[in-house]
MILO-36041 format. One record per residue: residue in three letters; chain; z, x, y of N, C-alpha, C, O, CB in turn. Coordinates in nm, 3 decimals. Glycine has a CB too. Layout:
// residues N
+------+-------+---------+---------+---------+---------+---------+---------+---------+---------+---------+---------+---------+---------+---------+---------+---------+
| rest | kette |     n.z |     n.x |     n.y |    ca.z |    ca.x |    ca.y |     c.z |     c.x |     c.y |     o.z |     o.x |     o.y |    cb.z |    cb.x |    cb.y |
+------+-------+---------+---------+---------+---------+---------+---------+---------+---------+---------+---------+---------+---------+---------+---------+---------+
|  ALA |     A |       Z |       X |       Y |       Z |       X |       Y |       Z |       X |       Y |       Z |       X |       Y |       Z |       X |       Y |
...
+------+-------+---------+---------+---------+---------+---------+---------+---------+---------+---------+---------+---------+---------+---------+---------+---------+
// end
This chain:
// residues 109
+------+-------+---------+---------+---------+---------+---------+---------+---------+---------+---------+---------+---------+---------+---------+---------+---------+
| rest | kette |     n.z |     n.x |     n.y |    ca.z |    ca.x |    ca.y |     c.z |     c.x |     c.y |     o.z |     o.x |     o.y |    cb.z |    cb.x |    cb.y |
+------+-------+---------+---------+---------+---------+---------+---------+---------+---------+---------+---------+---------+---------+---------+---------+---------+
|  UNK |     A |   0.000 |   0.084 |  -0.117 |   0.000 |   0.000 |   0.000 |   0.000 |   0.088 |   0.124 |   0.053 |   0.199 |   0.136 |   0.121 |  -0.095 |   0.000 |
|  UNK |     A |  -0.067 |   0.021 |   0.211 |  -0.078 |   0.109 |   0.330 |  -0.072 |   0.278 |   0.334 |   0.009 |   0.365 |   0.368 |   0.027 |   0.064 |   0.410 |
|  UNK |     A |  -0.227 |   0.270 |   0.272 |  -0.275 |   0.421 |   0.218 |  -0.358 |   0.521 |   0.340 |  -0.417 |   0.628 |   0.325 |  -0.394 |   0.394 |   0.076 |
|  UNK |     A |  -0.341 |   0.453 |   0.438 |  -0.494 |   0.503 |   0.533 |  -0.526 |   0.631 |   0.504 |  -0.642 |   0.672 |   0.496 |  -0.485 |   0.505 |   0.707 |
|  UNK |     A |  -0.449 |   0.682 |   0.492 |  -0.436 |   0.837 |   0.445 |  -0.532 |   0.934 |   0.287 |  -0.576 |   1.047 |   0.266 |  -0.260 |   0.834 |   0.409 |
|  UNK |     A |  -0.522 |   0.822 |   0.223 |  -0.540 |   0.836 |   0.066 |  -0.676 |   0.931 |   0.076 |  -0.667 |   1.047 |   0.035 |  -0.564 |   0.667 |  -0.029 |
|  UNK |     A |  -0.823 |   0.876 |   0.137 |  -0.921 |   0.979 |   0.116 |  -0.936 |   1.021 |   0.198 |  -1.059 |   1.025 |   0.192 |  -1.022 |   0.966 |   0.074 |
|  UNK |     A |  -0.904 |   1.080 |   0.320 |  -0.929 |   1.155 |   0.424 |  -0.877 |   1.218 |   0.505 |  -0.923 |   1.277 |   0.602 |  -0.969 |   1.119 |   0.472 |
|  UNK |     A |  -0.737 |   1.204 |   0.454 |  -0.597 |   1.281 |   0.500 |  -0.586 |   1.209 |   0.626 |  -0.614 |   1.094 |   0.661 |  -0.599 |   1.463 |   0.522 |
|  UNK |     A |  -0.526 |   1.329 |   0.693 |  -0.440 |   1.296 |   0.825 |  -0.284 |   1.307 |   0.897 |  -0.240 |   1.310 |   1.012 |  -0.452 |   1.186 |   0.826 |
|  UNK |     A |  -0.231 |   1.312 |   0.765 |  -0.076 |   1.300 |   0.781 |  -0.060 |   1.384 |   0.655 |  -0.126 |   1.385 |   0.551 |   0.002 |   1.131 |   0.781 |
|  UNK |     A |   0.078 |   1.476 |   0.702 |   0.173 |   1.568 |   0.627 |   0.109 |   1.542 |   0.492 |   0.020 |   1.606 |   0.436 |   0.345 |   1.534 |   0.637 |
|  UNK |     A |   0.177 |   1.427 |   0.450 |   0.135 |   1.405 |   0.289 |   0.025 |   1.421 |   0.228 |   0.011 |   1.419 |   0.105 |   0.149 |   1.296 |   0.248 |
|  UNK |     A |  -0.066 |   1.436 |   0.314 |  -0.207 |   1.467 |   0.252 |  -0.294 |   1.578 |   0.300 |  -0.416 |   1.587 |   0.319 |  -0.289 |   1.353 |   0.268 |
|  UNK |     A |  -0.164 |   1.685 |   0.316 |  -0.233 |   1.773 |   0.298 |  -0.178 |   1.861 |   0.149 |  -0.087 |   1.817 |   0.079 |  -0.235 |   1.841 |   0.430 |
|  UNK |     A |  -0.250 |   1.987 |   0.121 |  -0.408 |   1.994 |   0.170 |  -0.486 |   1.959 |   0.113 |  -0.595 |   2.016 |   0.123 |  -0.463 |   2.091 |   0.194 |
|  UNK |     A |  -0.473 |   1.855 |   0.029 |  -0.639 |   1.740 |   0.034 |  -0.551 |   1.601 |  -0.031 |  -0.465 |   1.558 |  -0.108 |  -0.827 |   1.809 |  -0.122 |
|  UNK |     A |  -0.641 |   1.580 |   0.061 |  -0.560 |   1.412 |   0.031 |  -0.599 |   1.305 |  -0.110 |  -0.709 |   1.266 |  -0.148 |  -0.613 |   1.300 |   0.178 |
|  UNK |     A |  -0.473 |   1.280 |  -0.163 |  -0.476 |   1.210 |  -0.282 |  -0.607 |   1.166 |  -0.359 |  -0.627 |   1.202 |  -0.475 |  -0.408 |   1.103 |  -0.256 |
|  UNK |     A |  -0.684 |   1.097 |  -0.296 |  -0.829 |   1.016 |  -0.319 |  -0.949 |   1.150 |  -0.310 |  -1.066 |   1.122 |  -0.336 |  -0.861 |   0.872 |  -0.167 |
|  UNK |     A |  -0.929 |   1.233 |  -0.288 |  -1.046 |   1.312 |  -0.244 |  -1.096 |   1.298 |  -0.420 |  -1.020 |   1.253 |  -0.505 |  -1.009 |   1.498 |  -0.158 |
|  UNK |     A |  -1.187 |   1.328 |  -0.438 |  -1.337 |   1.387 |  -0.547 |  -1.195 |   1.405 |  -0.653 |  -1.156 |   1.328 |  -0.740 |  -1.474 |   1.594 |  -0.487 |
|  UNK |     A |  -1.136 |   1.543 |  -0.605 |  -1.068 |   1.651 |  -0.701 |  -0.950 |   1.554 |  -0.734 |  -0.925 |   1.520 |  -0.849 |  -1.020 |   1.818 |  -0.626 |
|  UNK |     A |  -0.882 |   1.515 |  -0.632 |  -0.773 |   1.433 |  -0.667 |  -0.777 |   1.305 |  -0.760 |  -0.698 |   1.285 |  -0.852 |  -0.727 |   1.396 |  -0.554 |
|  UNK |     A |  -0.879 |   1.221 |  -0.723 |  -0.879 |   1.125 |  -0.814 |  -0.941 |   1.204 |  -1.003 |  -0.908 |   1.148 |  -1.108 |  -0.993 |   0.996 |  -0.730 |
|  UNK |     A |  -1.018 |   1.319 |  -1.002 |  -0.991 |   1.343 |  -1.130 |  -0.960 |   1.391 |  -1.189 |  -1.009 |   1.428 |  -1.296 |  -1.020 |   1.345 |  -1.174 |
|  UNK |     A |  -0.775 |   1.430 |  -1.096 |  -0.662 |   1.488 |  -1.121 |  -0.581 |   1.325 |  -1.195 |  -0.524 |   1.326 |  -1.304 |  -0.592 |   1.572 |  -0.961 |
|  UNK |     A |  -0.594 |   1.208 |  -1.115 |  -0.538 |   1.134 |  -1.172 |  -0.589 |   1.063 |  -1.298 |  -0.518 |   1.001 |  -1.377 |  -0.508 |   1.073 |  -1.092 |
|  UNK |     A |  -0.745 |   1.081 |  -1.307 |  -0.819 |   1.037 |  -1.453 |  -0.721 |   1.126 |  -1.583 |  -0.663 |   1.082 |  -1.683 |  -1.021 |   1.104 |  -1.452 |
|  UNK |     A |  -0.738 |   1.282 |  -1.521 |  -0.686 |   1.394 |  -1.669 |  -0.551 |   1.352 |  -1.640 |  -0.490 |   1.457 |  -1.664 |  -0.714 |   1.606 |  -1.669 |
|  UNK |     A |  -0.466 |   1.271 |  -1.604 |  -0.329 |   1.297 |  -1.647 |  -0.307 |   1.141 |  -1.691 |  -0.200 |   1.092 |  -1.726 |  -0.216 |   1.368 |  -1.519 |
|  UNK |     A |  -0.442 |   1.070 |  -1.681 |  -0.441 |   0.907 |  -1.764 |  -0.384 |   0.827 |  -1.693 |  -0.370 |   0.715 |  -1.743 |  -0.365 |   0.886 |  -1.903 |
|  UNK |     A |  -0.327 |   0.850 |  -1.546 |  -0.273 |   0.732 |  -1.474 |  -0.347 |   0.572 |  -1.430 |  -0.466 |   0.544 |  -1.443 |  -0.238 |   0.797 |  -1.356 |
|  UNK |     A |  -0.261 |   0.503 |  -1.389 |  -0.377 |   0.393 |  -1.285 |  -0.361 |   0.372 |  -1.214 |  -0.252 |   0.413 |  -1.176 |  -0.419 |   0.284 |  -1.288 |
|  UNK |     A |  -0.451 |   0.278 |  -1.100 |  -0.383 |   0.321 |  -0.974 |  -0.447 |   0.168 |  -0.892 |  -0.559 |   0.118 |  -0.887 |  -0.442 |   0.507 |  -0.902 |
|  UNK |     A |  -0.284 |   0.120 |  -0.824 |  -0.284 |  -0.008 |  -0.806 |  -0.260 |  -0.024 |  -0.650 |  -0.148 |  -0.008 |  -0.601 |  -0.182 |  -0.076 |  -0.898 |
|  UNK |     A |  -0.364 |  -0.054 |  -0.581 |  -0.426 |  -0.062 |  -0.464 |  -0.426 |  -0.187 |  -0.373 |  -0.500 |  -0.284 |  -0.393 |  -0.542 |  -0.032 |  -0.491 |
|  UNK |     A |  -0.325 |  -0.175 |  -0.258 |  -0.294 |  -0.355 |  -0.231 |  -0.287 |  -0.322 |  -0.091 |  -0.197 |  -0.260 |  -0.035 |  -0.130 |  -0.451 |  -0.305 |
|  UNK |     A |  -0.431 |  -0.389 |  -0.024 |  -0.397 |  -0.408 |   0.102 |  -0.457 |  -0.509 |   0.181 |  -0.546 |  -0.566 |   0.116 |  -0.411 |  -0.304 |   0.158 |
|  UNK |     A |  -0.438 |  -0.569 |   0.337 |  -0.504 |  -0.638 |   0.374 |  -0.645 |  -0.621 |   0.422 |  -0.706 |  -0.516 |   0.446 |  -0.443 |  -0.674 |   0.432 |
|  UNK |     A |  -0.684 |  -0.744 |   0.430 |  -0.877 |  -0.724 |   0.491 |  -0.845 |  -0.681 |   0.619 |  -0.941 |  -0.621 |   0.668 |  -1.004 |  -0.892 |   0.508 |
|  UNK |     A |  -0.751 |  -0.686 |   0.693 |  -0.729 |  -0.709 |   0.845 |  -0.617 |  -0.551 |   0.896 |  -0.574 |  -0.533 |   1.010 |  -0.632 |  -0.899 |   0.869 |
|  UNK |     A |  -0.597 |  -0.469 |   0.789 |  -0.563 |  -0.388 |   0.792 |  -0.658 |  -0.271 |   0.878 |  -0.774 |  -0.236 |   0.856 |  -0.531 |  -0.386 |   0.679 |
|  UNK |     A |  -0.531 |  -0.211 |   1.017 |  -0.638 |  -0.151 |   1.096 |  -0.635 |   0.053 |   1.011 |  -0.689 |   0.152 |   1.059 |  -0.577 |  -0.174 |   1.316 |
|  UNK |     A |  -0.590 |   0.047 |   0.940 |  -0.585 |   0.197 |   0.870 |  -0.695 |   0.220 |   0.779 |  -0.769 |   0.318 |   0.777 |  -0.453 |   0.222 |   0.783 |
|  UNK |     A |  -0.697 |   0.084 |   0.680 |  -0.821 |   0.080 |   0.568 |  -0.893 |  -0.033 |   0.535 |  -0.878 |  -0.119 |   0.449 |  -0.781 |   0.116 |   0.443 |
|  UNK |     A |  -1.013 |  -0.007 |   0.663 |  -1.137 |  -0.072 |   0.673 |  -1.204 |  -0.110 |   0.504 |  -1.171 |  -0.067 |   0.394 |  -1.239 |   0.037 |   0.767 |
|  UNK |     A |  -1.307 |  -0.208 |   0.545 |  -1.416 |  -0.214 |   0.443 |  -1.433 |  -0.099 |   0.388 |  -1.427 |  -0.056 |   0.273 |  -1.540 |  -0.254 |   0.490 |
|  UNK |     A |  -1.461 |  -0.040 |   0.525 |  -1.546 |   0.123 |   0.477 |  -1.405 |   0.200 |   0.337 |  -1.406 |   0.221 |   0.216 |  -1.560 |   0.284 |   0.697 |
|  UNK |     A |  -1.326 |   0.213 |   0.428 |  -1.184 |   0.299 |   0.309 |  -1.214 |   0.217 |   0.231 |  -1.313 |   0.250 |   0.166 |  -0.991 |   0.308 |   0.337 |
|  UNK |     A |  -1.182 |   0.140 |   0.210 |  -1.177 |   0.040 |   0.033 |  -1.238 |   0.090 |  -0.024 |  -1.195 |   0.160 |  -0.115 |  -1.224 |  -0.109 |  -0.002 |
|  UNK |     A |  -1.366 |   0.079 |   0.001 |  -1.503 |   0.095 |  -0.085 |  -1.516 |   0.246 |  -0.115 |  -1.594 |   0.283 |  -0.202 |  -1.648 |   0.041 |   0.003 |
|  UNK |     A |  -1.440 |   0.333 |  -0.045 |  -1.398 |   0.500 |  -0.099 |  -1.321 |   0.490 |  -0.181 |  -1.321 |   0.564 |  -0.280 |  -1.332 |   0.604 |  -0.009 |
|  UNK |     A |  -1.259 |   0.422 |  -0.166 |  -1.126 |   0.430 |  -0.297 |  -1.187 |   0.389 |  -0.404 |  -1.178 |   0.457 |  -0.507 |  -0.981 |   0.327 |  -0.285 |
|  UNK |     A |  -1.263 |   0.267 |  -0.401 |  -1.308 |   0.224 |  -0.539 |  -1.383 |   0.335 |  -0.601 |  -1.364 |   0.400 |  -0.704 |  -1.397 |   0.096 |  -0.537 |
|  UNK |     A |  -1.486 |   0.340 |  -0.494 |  -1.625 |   0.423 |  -0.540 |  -1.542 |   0.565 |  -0.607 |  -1.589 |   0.598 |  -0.716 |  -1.754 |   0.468 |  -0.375 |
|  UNK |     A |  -1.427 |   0.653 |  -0.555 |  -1.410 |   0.759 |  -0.575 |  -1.361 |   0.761 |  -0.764 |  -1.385 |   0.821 |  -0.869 |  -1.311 |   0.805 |  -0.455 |
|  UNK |     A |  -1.268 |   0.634 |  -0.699 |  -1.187 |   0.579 |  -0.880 |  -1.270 |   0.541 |  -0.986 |  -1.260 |   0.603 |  -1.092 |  -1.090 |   0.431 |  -0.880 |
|  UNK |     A |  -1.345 |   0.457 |  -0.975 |  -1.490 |   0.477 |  -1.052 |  -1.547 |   0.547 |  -1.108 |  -1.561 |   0.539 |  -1.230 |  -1.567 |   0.472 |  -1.013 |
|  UNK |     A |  -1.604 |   0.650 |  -1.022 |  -1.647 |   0.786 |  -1.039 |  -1.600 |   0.887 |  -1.158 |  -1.657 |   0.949 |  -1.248 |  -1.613 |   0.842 |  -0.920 |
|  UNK |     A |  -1.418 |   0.864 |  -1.096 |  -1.302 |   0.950 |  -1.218 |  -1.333 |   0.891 |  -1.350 |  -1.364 |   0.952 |  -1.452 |  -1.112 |   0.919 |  -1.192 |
|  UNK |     A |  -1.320 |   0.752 |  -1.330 |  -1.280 |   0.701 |  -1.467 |  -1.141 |   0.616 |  -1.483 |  -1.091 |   0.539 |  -1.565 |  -1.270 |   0.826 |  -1.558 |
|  UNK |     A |  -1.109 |   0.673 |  -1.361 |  -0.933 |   0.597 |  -1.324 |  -0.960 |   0.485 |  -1.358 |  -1.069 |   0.440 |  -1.321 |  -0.857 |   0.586 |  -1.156 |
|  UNK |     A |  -0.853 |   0.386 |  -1.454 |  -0.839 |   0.271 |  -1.438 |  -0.765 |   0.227 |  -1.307 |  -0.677 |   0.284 |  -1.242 |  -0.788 |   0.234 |  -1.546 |
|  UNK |     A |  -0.837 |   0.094 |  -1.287 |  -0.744 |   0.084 |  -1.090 |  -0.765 |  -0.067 |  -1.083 |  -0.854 |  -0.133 |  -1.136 |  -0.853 |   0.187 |  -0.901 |
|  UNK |     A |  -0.678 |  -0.101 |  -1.016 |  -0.705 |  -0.272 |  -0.913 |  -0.693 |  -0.228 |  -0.799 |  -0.601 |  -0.153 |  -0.767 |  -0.587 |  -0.418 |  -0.921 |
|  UNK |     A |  -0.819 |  -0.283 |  -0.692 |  -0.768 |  -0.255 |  -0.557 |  -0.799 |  -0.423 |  -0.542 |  -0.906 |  -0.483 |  -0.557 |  -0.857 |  -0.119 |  -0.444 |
|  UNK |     A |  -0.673 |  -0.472 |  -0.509 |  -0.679 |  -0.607 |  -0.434 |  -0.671 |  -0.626 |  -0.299 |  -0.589 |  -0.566 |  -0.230 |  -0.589 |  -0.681 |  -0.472 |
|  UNK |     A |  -0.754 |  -0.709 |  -0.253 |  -0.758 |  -0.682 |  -0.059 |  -0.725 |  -0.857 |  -0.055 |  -0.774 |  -0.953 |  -0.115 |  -0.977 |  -0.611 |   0.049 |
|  UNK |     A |  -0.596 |  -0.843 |   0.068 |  -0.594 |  -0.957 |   0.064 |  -0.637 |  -1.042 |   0.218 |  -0.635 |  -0.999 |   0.333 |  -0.464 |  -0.973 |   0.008 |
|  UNK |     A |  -0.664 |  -1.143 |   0.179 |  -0.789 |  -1.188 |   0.290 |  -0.665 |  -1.238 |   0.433 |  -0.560 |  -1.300 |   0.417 |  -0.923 |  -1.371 |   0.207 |
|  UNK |     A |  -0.712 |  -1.195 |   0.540 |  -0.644 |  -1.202 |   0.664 |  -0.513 |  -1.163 |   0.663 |  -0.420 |  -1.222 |   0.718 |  -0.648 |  -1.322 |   0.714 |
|  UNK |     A |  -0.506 |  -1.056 |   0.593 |  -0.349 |  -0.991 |   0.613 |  -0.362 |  -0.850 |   0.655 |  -0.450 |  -0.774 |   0.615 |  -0.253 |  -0.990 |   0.467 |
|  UNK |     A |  -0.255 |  -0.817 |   0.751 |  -0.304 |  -0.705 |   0.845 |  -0.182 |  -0.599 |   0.784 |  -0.088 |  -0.643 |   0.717 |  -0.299 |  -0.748 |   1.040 |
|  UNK |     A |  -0.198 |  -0.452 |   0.817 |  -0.151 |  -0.355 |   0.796 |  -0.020 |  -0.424 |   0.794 |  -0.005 |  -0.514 |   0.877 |  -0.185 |  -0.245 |   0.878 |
|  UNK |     A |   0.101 |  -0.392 |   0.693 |   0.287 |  -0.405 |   0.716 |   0.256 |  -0.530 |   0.610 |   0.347 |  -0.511 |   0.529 |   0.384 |  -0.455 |   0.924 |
|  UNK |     A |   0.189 |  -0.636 |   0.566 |   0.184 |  -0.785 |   0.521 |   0.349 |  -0.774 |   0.425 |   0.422 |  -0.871 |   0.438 |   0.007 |  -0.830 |   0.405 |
|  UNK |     A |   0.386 |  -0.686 |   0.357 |   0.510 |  -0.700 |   0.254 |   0.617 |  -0.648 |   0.334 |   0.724 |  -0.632 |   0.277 |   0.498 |  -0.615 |   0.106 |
|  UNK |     A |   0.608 |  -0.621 |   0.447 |   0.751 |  -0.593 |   0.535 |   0.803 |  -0.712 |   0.590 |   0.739 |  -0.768 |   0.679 |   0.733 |  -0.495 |   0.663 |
|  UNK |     A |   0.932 |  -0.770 |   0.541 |   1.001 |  -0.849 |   0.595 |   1.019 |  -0.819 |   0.760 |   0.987 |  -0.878 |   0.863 |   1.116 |  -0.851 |   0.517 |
|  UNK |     A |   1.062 |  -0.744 |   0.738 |   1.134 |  -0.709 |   0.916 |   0.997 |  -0.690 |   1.028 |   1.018 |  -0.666 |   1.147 |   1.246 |  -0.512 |   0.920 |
|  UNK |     A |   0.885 |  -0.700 |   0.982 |   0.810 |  -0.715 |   1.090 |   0.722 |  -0.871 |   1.059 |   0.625 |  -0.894 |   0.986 |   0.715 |  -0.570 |   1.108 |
|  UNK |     A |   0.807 |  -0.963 |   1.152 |   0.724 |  -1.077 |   1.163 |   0.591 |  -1.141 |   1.224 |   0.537 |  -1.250 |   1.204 |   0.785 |  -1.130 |   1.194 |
|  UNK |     A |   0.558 |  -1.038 |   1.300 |   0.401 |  -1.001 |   1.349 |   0.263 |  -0.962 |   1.207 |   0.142 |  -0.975 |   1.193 |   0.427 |  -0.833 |   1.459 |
|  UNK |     A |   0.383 |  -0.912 |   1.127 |   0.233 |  -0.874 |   0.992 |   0.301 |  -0.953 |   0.918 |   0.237 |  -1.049 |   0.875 |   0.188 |  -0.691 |   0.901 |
|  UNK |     A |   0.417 |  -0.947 |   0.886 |   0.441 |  -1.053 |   0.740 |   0.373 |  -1.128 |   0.712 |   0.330 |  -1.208 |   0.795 |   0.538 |  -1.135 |   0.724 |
|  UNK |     A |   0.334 |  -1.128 |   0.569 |   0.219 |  -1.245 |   0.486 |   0.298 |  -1.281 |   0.364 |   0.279 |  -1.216 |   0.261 |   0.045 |  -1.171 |   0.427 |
|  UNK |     A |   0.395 |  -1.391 |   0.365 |   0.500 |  -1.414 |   0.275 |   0.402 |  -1.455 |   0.154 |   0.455 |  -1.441 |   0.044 |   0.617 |  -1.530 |   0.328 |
|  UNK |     A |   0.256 |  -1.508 |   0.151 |   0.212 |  -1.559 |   0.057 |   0.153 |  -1.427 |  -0.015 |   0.187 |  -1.397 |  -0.130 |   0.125 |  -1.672 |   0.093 |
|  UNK |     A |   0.068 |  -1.356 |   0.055 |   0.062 |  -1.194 |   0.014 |   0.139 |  -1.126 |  -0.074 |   0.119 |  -1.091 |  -0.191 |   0.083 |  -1.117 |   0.114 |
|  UNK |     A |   0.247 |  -1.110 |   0.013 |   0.347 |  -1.042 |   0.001 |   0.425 |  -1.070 |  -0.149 |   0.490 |  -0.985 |  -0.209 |   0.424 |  -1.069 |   0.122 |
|  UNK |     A |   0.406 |  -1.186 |  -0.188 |   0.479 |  -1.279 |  -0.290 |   0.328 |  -1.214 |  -0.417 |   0.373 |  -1.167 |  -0.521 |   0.493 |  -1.511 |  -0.225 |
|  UNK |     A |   0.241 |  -1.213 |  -0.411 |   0.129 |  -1.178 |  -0.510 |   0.152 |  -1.050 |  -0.512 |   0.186 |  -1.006 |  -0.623 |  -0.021 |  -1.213 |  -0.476 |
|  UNK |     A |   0.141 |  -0.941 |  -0.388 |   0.176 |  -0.835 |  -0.418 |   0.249 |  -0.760 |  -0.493 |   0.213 |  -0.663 |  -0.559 |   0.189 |  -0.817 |  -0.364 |
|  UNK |     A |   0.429 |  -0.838 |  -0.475 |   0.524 |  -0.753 |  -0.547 |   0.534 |  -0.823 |  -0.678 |   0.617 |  -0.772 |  -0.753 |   0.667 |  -0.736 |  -0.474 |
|  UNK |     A |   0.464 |  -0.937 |  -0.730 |   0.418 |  -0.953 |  -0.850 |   0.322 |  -0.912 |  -0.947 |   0.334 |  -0.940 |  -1.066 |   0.406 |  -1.025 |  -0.845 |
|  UNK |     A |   0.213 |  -0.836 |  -0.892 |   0.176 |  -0.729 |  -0.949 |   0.241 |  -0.589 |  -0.942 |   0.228 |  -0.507 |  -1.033 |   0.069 |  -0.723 |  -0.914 |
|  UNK |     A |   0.315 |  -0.566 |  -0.823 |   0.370 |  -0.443 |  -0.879 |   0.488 |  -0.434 |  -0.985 |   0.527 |  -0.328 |  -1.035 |   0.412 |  -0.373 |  -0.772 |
|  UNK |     A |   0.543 |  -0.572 |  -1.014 |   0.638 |  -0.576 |  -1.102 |   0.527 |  -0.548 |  -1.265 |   0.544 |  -0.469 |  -1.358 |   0.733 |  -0.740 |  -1.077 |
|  UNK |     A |   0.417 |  -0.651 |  -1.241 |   0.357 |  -0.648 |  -1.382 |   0.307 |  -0.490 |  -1.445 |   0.302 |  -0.447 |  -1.561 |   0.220 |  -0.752 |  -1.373 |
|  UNK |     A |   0.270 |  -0.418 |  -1.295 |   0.210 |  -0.280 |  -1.315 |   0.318 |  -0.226 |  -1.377 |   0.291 |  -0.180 |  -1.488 |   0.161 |  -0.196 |  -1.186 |
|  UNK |     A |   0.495 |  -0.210 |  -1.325 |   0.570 |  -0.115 |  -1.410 |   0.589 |  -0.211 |  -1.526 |   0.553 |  -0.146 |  -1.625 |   0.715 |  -0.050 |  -1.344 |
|  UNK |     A |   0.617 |  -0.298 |  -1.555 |   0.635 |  -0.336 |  -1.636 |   0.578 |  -0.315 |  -1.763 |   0.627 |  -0.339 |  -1.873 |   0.639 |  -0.410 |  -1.604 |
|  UNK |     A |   0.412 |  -0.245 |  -1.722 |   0.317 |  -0.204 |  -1.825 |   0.346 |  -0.058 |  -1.874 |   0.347 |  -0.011 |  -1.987 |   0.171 |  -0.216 |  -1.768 |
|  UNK |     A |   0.365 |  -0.009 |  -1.767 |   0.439 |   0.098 |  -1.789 |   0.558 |   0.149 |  -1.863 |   0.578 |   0.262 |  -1.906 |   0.456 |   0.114 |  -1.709 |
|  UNK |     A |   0.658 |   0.009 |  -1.872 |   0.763 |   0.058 |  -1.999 |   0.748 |   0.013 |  -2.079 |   0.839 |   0.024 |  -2.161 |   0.886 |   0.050 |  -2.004 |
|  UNK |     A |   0.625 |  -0.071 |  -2.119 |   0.573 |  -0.095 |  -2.271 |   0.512 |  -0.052 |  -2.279 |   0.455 |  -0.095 |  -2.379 |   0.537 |  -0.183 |  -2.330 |
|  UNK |     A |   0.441 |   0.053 |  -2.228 |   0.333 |   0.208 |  -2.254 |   0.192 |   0.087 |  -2.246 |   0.098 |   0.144 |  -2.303 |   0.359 |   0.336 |  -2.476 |
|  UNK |     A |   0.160 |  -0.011 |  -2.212 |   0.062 |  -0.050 |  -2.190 |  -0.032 |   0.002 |  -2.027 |  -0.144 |  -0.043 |  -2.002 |   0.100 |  -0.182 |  -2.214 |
+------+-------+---------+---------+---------+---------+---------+---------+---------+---------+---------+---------+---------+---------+---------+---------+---------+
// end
């Protein structure tokens, strides 16, 4: 969530190459991860354009991935404390897939 960062850096965490780059995503193919991608359409960090890097890059790897975009929800949508982005209906799908994602995870699925 709120990745703007993921293929093109920008911030501390992504350096020196940011998560999504070429190399990185098939750093995360060889170590078999997946990678679960949740943001809004209205998000000003990751445009159409970012999405469609993330997919295209994950693809590419082999990564298994969901990137779900959710329609008119802007950058913050799962932060309570900011009532300017909160998207309680979002927000409610969101942390229900991230429950299902670990959840797959401790049944090794």
């Amino acid at each position: 969530m709120y990745g703007g960062w993921t293929t093109d850096g920008g911030i501390p965490l992504a350096t020196p190459e940011p998560p999504l780059s070429e190399t990185g995503a098939a750093a995360i193919a060889r170590h078999g991860n997946r990678v679960l991608a949740l943001v809004g359409d209205r998000d000003h960090l990751i445009d159409a354009d970012e999405r469609g890097r993330i997919d295209r890059r994950l693809k590419a790897a082999g990564v298994p991935h969901e990137l779900r975009v959710y329609e008119d929800a802007p950058h913050g949508f799962l932060c309570e404390d900011r009532p300017n982005t909160y998207d309680a209906g979002a927000s409610e799908d969101a942390f229900g897939r991230i429950v299902g994602a670990l959840e797959g995870l401790r049944s090794g699925g």
